[in-house]
C-alpha positions as CSV (number, residue, x, y, z in Angstrom):
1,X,7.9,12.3,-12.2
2,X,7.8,9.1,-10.1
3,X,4.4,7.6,-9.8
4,X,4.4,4.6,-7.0
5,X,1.5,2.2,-7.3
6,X,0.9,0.6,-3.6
7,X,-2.0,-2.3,-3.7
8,X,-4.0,-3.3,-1.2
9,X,-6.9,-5.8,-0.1
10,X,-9.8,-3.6,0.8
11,X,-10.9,-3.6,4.3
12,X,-7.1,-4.0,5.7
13,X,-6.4,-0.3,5.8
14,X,-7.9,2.6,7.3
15,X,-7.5,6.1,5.6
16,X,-5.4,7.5,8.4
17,X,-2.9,4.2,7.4
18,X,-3.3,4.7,3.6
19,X,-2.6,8.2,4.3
20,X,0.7,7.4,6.2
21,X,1.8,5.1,3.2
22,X,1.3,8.2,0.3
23,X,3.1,10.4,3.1
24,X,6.0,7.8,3.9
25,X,6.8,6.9,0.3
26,X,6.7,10.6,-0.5
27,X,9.5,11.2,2.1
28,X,11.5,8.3,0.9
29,X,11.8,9.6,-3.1
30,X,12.4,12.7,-1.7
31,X,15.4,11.4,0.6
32,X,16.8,9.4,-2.3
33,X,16.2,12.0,-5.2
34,X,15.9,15.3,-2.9
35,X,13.4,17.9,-2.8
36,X,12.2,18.9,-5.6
37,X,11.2,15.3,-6.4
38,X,8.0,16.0,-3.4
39,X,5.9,18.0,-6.4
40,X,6.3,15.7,-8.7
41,X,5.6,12.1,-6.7
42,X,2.8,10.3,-7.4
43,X,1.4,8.0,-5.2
44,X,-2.0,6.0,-5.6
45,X,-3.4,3.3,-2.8
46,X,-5.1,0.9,-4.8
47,X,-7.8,-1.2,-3.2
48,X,-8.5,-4.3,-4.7
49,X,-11.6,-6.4,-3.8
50,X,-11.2,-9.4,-1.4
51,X,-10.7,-12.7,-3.5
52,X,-9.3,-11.1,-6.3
53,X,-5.9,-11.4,-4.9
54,X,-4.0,-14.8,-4.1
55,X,-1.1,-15.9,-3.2
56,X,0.4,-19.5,-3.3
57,X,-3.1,-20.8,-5.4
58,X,-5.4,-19.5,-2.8
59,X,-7.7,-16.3,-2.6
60,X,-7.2,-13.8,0.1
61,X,-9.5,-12.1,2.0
62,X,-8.8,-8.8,4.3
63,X,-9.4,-11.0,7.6
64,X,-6.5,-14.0,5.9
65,X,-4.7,-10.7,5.7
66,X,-4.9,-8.9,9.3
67,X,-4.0,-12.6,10.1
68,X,-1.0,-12.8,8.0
69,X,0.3,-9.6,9.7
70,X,-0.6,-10.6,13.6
71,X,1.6,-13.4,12.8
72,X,-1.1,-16.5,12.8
73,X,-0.8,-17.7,9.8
């Protein structure tokens, strides 16, 4: 039974998103381990809270984030 841990910076995703993510990563075990692995995936959205996540010695926060992702930083 495959349990898939995907963490996030809350405030960057919406629940329809973080419900996309459990459903895509559910459909990719499944394509690589076939169906009867769908029962049996775990999947958990973590959200962790803004500044307790860093990367390259600095804190992030979900705005450094969106940024990130809309290509300005």
């Amino acid at each position: 039974m495959p349990l898939v841990d995907i963490q996030v910076i809350e405030g960057v995703f919406d629940d329809e998103t973080k419900a996309r993510m459990i459903e895509d990563v559910t459909n990719t075990m499944v394509a690589i381990e076939g169906e009867a692995m769908r029962g049996v995936t775990w999947v958990r959205v973590q959200e962790l809270a803004q500044g307790a996540w860093g990367i390259g010695g600095q804190a992030l926060t979900a705005a450094d984030v969106k940024a990130i992702a809309a290509g300005g930083v």
